[in-house]
mmCIF file of the N, C-alpha and C atoms, coordinates in Angstrom:
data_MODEL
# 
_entry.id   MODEL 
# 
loop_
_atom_site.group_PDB 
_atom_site.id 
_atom_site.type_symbol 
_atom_site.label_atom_id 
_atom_site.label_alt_id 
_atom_site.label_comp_id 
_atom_site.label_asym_id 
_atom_site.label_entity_id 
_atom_site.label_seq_id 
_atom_site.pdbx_PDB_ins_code 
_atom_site.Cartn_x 
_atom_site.Cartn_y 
_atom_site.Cartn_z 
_atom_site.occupancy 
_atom_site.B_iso_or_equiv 
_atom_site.pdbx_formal_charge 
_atom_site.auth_seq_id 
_atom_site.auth_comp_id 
_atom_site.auth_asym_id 
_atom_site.auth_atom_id 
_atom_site.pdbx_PDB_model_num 
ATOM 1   N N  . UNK A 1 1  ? 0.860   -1.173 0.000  1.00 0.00 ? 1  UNK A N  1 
ATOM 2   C CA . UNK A 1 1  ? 0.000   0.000  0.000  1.00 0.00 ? 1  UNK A CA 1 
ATOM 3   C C  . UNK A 1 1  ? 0.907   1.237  0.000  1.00 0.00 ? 1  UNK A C  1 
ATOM 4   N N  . UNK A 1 2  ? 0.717   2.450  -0.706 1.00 0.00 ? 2  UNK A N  1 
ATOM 5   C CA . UNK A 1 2  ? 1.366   3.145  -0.619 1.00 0.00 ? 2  UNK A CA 1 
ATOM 6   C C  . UNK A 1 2  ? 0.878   4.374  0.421  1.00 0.00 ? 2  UNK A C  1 
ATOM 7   N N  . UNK A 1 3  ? 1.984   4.928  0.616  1.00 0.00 ? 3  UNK A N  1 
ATOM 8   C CA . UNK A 1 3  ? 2.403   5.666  2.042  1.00 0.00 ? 3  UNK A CA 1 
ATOM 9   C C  . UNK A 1 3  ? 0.892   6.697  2.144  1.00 0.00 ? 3  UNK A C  1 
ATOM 10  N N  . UNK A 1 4  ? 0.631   7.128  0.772  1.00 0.00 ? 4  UNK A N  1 
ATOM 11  C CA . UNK A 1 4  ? -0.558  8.199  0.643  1.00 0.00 ? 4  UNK A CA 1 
ATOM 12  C C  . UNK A 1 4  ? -1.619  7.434  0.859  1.00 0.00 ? 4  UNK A C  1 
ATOM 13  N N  . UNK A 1 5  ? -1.978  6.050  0.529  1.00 0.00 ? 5  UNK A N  1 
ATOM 14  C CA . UNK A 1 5  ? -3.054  5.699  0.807  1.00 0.00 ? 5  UNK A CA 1 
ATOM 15  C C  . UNK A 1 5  ? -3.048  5.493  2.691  1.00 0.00 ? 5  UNK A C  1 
ATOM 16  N N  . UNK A 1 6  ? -2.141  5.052  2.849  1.00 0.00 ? 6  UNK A N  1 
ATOM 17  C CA . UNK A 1 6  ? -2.240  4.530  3.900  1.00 0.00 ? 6  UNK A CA 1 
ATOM 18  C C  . UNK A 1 6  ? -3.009  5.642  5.342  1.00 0.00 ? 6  UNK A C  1 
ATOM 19  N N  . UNK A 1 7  ? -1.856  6.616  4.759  1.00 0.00 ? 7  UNK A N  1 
ATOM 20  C CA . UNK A 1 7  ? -2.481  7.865  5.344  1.00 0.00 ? 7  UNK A CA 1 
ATOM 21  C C  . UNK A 1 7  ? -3.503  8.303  5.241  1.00 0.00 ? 7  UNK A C  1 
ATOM 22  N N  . UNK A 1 8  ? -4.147  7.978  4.552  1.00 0.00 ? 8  UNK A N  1 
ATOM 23  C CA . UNK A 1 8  ? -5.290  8.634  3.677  1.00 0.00 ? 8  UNK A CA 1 
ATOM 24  C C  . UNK A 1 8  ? -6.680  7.719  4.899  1.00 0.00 ? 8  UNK A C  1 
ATOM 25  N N  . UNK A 1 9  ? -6.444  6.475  4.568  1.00 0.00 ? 9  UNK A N  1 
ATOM 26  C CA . UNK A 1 9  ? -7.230  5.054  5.402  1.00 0.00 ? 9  UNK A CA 1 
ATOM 27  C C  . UNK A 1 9  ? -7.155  5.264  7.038  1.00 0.00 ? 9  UNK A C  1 
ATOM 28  N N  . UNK A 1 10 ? -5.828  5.558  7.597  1.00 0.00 ? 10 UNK A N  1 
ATOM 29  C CA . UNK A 1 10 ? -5.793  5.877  8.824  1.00 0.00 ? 10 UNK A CA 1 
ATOM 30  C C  . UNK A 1 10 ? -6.372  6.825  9.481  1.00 0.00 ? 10 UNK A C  1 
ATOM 31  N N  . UNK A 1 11 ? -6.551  8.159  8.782  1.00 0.00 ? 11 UNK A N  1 
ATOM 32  C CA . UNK A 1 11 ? -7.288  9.628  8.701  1.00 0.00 ? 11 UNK A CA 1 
ATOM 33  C C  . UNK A 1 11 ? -8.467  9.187  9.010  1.00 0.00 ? 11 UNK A C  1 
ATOM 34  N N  . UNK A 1 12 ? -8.737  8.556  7.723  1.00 0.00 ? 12 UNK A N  1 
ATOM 35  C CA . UNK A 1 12 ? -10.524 8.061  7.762  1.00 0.00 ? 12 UNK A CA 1 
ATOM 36  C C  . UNK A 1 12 ? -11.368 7.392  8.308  1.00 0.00 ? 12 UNK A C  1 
ATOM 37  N N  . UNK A 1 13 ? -10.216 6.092  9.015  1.00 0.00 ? 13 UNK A N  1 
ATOM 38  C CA . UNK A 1 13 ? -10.770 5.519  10.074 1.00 0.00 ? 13 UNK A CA 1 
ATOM 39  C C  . UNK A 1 13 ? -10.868 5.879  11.406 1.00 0.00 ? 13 UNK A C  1 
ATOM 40  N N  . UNK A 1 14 ? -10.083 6.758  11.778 1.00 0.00 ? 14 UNK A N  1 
ATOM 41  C CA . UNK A 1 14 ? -9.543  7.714  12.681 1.00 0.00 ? 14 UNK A CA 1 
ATOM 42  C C  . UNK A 1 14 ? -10.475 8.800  13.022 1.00 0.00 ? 14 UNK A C  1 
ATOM 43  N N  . UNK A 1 15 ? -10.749 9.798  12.239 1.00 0.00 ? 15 UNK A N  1 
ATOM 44  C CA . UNK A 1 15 ? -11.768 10.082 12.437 1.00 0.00 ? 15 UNK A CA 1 
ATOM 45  C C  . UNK A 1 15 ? -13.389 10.036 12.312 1.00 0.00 ? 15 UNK A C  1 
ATOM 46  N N  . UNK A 1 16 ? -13.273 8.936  11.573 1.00 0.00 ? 16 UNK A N  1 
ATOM 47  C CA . UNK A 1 16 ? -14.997 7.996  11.704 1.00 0.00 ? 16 UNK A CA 1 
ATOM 48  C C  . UNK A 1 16 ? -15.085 7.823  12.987 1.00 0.00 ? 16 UNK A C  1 
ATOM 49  N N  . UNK A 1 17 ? -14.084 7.491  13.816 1.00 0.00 ? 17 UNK A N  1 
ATOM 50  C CA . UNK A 1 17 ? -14.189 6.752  15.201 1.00 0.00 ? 17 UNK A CA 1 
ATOM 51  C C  . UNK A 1 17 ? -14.572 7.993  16.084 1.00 0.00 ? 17 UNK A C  1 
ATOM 52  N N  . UNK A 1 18 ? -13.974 8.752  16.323 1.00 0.00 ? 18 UNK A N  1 
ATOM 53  C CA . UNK A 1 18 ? -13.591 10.120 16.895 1.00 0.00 ? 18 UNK A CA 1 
ATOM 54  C C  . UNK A 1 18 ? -15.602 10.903 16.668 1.00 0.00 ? 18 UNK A C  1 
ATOM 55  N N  . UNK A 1 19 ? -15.529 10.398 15.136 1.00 0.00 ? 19 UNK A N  1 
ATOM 56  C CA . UNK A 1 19 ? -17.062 11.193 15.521 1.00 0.00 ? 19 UNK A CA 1 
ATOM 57  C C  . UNK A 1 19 ? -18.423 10.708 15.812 1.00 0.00 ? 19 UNK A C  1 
ATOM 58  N N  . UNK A 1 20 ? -18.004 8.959  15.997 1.00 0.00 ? 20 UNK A N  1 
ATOM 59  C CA . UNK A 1 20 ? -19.085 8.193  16.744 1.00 0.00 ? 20 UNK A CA 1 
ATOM 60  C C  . UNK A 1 20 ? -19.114 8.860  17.774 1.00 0.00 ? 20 UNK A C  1 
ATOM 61  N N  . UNK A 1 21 ? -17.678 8.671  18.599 1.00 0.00 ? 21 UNK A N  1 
ATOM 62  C CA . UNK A 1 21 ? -17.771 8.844  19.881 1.00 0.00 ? 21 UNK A CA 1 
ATOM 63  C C  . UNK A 1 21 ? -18.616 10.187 20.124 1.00 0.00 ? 21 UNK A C  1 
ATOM 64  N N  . UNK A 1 22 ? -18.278 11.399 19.305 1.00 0.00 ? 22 UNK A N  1 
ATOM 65  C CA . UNK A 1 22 ? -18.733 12.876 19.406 1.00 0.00 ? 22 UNK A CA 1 
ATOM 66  C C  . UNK A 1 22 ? -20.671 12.734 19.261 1.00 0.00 ? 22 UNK A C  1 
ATOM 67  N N  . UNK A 1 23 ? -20.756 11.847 18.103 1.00 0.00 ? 23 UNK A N  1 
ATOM 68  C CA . UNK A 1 23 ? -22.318 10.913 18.240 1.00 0.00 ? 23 UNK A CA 1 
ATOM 69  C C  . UNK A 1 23 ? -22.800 10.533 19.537 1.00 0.00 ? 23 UNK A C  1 
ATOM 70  N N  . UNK A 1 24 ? -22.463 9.598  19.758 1.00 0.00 ? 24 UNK A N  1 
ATOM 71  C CA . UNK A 1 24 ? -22.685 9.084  20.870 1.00 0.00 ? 24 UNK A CA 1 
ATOM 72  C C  . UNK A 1 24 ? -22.348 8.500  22.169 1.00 0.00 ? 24 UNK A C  1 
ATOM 73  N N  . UNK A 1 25 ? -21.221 9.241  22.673 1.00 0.00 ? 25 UNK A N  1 
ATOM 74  C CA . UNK A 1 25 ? -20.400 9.722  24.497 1.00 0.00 ? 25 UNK A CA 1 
ATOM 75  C C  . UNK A 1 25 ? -20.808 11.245 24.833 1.00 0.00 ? 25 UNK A C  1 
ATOM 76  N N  . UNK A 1 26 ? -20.068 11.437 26.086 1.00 0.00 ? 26 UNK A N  1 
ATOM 77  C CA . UNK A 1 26 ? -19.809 12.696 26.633 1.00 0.00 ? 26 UNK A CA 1 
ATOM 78  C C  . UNK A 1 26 ? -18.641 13.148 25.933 1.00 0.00 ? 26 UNK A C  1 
ATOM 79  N N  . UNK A 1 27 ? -18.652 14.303 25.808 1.00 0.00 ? 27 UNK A N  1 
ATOM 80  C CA . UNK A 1 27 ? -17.553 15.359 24.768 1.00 0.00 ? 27 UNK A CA 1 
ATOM 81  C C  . UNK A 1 27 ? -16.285 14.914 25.662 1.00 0.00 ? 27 UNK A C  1 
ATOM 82  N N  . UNK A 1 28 ? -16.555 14.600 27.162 1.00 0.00 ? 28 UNK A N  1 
ATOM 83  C CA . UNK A 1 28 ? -15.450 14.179 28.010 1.00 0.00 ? 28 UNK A CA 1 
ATOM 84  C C  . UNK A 1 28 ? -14.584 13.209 27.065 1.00 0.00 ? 28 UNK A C  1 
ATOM 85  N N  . UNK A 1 29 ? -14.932 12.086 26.583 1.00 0.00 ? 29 UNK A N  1 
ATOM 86  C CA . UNK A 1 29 ? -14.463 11.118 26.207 1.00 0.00 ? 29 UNK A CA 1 
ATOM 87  C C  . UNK A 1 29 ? -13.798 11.661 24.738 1.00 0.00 ? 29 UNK A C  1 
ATOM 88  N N  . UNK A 1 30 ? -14.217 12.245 24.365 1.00 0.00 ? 30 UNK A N  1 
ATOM 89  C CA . UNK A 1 30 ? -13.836 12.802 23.041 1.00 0.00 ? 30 UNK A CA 1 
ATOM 90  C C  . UNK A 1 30 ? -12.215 13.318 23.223 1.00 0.00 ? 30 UNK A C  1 
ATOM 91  N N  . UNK A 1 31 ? -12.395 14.209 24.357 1.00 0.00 ? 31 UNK A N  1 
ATOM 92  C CA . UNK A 1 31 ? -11.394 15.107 24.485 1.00 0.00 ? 31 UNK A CA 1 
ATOM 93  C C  . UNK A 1 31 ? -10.176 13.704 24.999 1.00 0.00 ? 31 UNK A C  1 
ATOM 94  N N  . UNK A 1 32 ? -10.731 12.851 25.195 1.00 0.00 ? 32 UNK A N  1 
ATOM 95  C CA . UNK A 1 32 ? -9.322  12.337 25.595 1.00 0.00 ? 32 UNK A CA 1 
ATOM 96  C C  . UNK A 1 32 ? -8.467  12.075 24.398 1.00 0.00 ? 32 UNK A C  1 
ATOM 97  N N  . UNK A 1 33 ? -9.306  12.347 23.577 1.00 0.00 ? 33 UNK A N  1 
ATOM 98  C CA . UNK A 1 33 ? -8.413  11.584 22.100 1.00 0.00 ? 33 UNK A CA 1 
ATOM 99  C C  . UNK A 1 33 ? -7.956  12.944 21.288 1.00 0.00 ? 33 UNK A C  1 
ATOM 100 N N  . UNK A 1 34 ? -9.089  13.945 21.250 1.00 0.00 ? 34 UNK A N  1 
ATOM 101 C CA . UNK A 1 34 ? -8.546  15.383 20.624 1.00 0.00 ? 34 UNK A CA 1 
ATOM 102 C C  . UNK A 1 34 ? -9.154  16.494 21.156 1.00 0.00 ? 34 UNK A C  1 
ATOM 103 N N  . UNK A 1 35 ? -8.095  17.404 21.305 1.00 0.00 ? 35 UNK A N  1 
ATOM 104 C CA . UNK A 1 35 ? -8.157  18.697 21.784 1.00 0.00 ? 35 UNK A CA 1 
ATOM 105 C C  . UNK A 1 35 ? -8.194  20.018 21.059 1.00 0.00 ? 35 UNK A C  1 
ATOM 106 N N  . UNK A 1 36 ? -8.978  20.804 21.179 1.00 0.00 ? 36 UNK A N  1 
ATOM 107 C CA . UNK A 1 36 ? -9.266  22.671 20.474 1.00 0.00 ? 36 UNK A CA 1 
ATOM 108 C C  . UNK A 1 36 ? -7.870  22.876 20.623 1.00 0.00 ? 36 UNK A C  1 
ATOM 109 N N  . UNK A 1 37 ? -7.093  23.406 19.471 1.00 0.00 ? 37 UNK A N  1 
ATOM 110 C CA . UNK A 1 37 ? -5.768  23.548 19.200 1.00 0.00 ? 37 UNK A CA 1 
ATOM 111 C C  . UNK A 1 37 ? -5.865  24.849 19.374 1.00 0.00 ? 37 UNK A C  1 
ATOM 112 N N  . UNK A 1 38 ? -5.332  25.808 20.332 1.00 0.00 ? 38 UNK A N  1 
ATOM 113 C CA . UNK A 1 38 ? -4.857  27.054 20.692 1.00 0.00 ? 38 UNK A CA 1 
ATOM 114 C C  . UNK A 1 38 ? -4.357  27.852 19.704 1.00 0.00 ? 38 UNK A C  1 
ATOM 115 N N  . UNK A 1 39 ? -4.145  27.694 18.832 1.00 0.00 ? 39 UNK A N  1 
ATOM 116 C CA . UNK A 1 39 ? -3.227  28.489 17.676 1.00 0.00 ? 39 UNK A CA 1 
ATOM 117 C C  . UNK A 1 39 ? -4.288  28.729 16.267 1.00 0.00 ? 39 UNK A C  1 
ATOM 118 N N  . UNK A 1 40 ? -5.230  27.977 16.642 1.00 0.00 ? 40 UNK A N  1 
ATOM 119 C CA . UNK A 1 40 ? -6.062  28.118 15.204 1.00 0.00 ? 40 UNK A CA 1 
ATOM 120 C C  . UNK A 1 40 ? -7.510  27.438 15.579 1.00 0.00 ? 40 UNK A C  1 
ATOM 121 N N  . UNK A 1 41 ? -8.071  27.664 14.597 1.00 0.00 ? 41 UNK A N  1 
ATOM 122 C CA . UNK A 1 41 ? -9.962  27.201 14.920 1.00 0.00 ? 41 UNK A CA 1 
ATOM 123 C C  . UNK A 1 41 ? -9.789  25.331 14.967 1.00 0.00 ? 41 UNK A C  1 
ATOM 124 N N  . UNK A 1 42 ? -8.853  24.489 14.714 1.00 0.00 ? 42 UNK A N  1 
ATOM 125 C CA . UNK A 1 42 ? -8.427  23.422 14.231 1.00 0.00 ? 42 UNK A CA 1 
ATOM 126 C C  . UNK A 1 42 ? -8.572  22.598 15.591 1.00 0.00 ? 42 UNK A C  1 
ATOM 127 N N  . UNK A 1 43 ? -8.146  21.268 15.717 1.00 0.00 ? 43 UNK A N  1 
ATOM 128 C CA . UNK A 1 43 ? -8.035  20.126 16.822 1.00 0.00 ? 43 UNK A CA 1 
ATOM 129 C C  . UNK A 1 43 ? -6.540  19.444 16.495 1.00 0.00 ? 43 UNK A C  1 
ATOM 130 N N  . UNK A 1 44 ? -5.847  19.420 17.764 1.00 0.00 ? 44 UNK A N  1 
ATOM 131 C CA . UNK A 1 44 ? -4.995  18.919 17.977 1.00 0.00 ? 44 UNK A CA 1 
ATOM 132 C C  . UNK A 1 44 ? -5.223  17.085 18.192 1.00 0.00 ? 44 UNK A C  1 
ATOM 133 N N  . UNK A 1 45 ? -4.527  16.575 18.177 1.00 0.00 ? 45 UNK A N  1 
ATOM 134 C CA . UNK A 1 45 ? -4.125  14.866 19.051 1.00 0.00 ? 45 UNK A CA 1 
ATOM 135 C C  . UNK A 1 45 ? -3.893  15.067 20.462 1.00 0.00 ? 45 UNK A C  1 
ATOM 136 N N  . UNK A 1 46 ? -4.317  14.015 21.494 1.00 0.00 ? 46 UNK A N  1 
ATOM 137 C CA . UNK A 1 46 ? -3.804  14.141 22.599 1.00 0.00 ? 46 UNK A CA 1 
ATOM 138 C C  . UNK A 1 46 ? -3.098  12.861 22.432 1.00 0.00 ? 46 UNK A C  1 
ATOM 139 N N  . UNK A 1 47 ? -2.185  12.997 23.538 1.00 0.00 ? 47 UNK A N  1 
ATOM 140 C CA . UNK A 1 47 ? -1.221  11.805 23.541 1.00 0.00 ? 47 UNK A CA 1 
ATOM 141 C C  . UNK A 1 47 ? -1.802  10.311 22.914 1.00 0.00 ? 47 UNK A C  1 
ATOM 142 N N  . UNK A 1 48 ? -3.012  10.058 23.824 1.00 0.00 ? 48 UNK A N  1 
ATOM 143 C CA . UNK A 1 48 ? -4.101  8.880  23.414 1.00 0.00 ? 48 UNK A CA 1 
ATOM 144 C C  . UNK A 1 48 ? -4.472  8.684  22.023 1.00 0.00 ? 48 UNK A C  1 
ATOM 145 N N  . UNK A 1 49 ? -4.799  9.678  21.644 1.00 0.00 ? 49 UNK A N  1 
ATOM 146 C CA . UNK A 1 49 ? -5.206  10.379 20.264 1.00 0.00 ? 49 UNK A CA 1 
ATOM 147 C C  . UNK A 1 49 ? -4.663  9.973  18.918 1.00 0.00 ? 49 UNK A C  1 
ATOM 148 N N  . UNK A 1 50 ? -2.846  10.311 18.926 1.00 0.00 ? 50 UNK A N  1 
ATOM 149 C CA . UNK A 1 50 ? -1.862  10.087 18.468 1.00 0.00 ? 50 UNK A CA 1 
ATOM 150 C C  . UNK A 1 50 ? -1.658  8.424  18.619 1.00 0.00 ? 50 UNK A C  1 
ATOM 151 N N  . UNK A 1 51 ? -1.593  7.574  19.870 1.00 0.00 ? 51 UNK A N  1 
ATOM 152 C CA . UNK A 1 51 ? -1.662  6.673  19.450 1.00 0.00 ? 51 UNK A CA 1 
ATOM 153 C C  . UNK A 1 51 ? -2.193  5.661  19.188 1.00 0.00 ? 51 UNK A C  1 
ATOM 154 N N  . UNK A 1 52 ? -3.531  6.335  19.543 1.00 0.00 ? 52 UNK A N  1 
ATOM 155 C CA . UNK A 1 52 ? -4.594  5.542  17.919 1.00 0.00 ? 52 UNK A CA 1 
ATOM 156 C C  . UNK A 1 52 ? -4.457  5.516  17.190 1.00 0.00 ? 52 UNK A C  1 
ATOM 157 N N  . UNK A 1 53 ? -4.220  6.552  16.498 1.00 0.00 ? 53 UNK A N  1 
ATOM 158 C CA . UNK A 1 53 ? -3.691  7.145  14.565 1.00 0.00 ? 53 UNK A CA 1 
ATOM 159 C C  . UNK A 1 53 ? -2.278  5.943  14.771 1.00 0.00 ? 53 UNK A C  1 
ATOM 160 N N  . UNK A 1 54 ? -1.622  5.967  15.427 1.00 0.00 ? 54 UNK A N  1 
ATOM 161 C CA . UNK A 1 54 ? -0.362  5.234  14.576 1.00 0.00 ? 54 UNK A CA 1 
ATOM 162 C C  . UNK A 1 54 ? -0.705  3.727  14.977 1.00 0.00 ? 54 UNK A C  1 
ATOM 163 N N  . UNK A 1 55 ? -1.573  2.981  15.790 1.00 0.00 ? 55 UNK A N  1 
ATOM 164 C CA . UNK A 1 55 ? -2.133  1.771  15.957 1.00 0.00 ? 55 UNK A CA 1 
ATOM 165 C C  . UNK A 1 55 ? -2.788  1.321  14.311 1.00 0.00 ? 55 UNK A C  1 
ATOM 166 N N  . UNK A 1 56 ? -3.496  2.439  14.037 1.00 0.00 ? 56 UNK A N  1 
ATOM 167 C CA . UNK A 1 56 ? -4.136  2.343  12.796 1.00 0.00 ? 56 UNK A CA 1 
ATOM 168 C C  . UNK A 1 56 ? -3.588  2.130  11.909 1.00 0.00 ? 56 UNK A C  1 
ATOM 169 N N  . UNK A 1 57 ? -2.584  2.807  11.841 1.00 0.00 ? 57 UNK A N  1 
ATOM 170 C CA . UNK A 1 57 ? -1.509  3.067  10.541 1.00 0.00 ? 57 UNK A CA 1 
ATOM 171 C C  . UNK A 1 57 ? -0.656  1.514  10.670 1.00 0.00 ? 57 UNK A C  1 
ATOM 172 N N  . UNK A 1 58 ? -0.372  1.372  11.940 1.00 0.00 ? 58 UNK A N  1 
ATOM 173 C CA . UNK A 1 58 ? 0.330   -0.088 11.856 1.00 0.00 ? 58 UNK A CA 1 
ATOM 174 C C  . UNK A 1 58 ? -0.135  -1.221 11.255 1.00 0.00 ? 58 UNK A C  1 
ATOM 175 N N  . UNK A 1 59 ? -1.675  -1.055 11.941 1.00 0.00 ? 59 UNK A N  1 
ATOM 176 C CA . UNK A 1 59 ? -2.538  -2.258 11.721 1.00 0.00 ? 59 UNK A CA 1 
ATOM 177 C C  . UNK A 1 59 ? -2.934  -1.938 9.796  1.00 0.00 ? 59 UNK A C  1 
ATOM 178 N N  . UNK A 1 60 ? -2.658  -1.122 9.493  1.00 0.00 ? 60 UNK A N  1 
ATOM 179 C CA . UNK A 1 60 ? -3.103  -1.165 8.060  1.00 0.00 ? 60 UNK A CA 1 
ATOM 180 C C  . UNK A 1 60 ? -1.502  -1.588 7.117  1.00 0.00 ? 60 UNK A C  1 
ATOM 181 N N  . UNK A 1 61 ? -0.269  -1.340 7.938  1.00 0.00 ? 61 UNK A N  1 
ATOM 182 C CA . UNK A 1 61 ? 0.635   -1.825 7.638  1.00 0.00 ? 61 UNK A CA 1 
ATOM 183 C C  . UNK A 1 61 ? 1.040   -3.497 7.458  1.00 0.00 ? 61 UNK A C  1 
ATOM 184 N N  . UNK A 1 62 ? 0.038   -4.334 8.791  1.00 0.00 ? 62 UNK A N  1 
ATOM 185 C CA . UNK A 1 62 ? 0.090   -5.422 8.313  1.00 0.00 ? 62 UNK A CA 1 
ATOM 186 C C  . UNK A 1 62 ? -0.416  -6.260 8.000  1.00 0.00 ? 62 UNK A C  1 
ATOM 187 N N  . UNK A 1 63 ? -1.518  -5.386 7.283  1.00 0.00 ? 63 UNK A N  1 
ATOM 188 C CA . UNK A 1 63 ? -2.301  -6.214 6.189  1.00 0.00 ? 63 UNK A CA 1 
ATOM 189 C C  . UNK A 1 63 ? -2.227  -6.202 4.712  1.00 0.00 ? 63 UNK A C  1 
ATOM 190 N N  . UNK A 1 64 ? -0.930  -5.253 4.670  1.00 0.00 ? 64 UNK A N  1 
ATOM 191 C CA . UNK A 1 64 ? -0.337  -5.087 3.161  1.00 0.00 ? 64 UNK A CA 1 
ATOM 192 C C  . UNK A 1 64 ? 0.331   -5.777 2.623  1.00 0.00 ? 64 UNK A C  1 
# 
């Protein structure tokens, strides 16, 4: 798989997940994964956050 797709799949699964939760949890739970980024209207990763995205990215790594 190439590097763009991969990224591309991880993004998407990544945040599909992120906006169940925003669906259906407390915003509490949300925030553990991403945070209102101070510098711009945008959302940061929280530590947790980040390593979901690269769990994802792995797990799509070894199914290639």
């Amino acid at each position: 798989m190439k590097f763009e797709d991969k990224v591309y799949l991880a993004d998407k699964i990544y945040w599909t997940f992120i906006n169940k939760l925003e669906d259906y949890t407390d915003k509490m739970v949300v925030k553990m994964f991403v945070i209102d980024n101070p510098d711009d209207e945008g959302t940061i990763n929280t530590e947790l956050g980040s390593e979901l995205y690269y769990e994802i990215e792995d797990t799509l790594d070894e199914i290639d």
